[in-house]
C-alpha positions as CSV (number, residue, x, y, z in Angstrom):
1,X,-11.4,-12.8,-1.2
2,X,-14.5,-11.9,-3.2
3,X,-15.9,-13.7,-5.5
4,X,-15.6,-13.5,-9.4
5,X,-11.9,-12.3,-9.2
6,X,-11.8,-14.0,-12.3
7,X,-13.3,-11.0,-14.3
8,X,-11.2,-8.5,-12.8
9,X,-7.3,-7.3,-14.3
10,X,-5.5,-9.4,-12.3
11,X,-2.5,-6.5,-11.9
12,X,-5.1,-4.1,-11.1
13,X,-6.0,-6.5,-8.2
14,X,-2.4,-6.2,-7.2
15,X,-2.1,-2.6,-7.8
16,X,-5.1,-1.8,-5.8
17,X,-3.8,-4.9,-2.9
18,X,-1.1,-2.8,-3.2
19,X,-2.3,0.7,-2.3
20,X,-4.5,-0.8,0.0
21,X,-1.5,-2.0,2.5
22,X,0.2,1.3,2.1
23,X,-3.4,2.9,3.5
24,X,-3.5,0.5,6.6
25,X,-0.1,1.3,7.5
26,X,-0.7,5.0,7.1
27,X,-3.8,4.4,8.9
28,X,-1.8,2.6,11.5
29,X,0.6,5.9,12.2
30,X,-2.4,8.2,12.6
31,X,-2.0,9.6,9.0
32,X,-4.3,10.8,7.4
33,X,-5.3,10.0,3.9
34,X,-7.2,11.6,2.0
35,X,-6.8,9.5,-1.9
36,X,-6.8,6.1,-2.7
37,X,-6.7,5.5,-6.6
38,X,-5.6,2.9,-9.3
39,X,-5.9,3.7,-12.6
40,X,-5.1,1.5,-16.1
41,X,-4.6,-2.1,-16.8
42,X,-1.9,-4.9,-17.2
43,X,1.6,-3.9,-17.5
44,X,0.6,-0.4,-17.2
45,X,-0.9,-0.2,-13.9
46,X,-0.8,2.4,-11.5
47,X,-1.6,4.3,-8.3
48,X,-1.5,6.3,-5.7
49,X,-2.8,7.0,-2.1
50,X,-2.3,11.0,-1.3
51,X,-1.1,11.9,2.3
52,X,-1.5,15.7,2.6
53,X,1.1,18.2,4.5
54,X,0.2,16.9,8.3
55,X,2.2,17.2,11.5
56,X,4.2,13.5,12.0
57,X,3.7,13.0,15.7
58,X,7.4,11.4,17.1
59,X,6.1,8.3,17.8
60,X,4.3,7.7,14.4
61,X,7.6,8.5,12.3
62,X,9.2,4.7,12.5
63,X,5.4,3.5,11.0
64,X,5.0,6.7,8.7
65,X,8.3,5.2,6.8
66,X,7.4,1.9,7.1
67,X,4.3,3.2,5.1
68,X,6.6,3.6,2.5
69,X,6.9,0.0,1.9
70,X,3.5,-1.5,3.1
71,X,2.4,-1.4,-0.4
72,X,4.6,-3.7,-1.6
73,X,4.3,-5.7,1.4
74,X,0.6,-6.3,-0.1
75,X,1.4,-6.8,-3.3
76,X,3.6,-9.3,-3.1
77,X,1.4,-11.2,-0.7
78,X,-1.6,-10.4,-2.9
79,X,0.3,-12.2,-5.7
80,X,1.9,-15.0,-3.8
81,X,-2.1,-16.4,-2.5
82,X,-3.4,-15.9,-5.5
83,X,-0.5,-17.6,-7.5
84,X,0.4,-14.6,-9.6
85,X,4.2,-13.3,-10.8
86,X,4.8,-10.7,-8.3
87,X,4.8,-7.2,-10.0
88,X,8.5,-5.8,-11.1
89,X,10.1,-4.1,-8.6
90,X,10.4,-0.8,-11.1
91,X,6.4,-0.5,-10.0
92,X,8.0,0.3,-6.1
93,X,10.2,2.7,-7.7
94,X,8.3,6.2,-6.5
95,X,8.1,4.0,-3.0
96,X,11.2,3.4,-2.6
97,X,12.4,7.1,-3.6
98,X,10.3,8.4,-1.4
99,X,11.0,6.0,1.8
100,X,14.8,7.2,1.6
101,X,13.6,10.7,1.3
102,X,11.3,11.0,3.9
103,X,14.2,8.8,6.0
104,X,17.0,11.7,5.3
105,X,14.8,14.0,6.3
106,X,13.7,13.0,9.5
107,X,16.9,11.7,10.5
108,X,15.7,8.2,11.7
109,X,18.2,5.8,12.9
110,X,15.8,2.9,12.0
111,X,17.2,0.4,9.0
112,X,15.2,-0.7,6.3
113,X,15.1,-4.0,7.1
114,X,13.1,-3.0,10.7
115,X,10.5,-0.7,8.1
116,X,9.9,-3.9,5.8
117,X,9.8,-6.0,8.7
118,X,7.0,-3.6,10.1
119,X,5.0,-2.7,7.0
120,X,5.0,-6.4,6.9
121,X,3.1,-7.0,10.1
122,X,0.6,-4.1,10.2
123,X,-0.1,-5.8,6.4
124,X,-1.0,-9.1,8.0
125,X,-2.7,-7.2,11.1
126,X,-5.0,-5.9,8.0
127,X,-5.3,-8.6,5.5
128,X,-9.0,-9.0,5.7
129,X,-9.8,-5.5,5.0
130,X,-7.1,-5.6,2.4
131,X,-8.5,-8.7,0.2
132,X,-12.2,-7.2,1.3
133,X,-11.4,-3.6,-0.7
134,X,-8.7,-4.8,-3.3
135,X,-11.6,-6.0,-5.7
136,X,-13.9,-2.6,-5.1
137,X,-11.2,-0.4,-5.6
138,X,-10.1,-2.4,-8.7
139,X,-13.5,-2.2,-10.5
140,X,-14.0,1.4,-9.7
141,X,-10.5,2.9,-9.7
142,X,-11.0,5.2,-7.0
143,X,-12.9,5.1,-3.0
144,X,-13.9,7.3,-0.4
145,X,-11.2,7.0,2.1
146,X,-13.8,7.1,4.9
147,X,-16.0,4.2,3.5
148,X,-12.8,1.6,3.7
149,X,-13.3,-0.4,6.9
């Protein structure tokens, strides 16, 4: 991790952990993205990665849910190395709404526990890009999707 964490919002290093592992599991599904953003501080951290209107190829549906979930995947390891609370579970709210969504909709016979499990693994797959961005996009709230590598 880079150094002089220490003067960074500590939530906004999990936030940004956060939409970090839901881009490399995107990424990881050939989806693209085309937003990564966190925006305010402590309690009242947020954000977002935007994936516009695209064509889901078959065989990138079971990693396009388990998208879903990668950013809590990273958070919660974000938090747990650097000995932080992990963030409430009401911040995975929109997540979670969205990962049974998109699940009714495309009809997937996959269980959450095998989504979880993957956002999981392509998290850990990516952890080193992850803990390299986290502290960029934390200082400057927002990154050029292209530059993040």
């Amino acid at each position: 991790m880079e150094p002089g964490l220490e003067n960074l919002d500590p939530w906004r290093l999990a936030a940004a952990a956060h939409e970090l592992g839901h881009l490399v599991c995107f990424r990881a599904a050939n989806i693209q993205v085309t937003e990564i953003v966190v925006r305010g501080h402590g309690e009242r951290v947020s954000g977002h990665v935007w994936v516009p209107a695209q064509p889901l190829p078959d065989k990138s549906v079971r990693l396009y849910l388990s998208a879903n979930l990668a950013g809590r995947a990273a958070d919660l390891r974000w938090c747990d190395e650097v000995g932080m609370k992990p963030l409430p579970e009401r911040t995975c709210a929109d997540d979670w709404n969205g990962f049974r969504k998109h699940r009714r909709e495309l009809g997937t016979p996959h269980w959450q526990s095998t989504h979880q499990s993957d956002a999981r693994r392509v998290v850990a797959a990516h952890w080193a890009l992850i803990c390299r961005w986290a502290p960029k996009l934390a200082r400057r709230g927002s990154l050029p999707v292209n530059a993040i590598s």
